[in-house]
N, C-alpha and C positions, 0 to 999 in steps of 0.2 A: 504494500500500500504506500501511497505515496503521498495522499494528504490528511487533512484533519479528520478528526474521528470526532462522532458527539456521541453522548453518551444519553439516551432517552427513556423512558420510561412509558410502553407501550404494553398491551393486551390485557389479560383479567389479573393475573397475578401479579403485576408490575414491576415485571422482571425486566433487568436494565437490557437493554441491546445497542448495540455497538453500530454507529452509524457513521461510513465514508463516504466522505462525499466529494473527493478529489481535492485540487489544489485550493479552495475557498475558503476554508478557516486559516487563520493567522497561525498554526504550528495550535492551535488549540488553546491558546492564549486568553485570560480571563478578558473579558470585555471590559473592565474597569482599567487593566490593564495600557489597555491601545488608547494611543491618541486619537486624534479626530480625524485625520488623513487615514489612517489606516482601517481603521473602522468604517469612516465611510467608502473607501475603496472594497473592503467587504462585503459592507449590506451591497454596493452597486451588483457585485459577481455575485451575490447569492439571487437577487431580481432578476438578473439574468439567465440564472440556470432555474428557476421557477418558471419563469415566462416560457421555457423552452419546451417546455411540458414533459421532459424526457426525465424528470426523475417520479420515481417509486411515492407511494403515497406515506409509506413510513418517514422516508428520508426528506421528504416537501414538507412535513411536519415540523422536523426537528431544527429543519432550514430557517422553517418562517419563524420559530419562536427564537430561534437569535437573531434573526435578520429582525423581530420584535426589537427586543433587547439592542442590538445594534444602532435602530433608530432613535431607541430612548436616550442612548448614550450621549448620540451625537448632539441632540436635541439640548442634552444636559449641557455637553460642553458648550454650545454655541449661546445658551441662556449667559452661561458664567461670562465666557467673553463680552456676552452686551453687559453686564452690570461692571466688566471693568472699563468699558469707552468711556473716554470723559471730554467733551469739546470745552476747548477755551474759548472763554472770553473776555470782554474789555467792558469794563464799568468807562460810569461819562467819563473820567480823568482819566483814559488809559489806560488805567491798569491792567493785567494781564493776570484774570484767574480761572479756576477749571471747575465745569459742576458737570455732573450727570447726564450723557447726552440721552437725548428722547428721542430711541429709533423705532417705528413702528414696522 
């Protein structure tokens, strides 16, 4: 095998199975782990091999709940980023200070 494995929780007895799904997980890497580039480079190829409709219905499963997770992530990290922008600006005399920018 050559790429990530998940590991899911599928049938009546919730016996773990082991699931490949080629080069698309990061070496299997915890999602809190990855930065935002590489995470969203992930969720892209895991949309992509969903879209293609060539995987197995176990394995579209366990795709979509990290490609889940994946989105949350990146979602988190991009939240963090907007609360650290800060636009300067200039009160009437000039001056030069920074507040909160308001990105919608």
């Amino acid at each position: 095998m050559t790429g990530g494995m998940i590991i899911g929780h599928f049938g009546v007895m919730n016996a773990p199975t082991v699931i490949d799904y080629g080069a698309i997980m990061t070496s299997a890497q915890k999602i809190e782990d990855l930065n935002f580039e590489t995470a969203l480079e992930e969720l892209e190829k895991i949309v992509q091999k969903l879209e293609s409709g060539e995987v197995e219905l176990e394995q579209s499963i366990a795709m979509y709940e990290r490609g889940a997770a994946l989105k949350a992530h990146c979602e988190g990290k991009l939240k963090a980023a907007k609360l650290k922008i800060e636009k300067i600006v200039l009160d009437a005399n000039g001056t030069a200070s920074t507040e909160p920018a308001k990105i919608d």
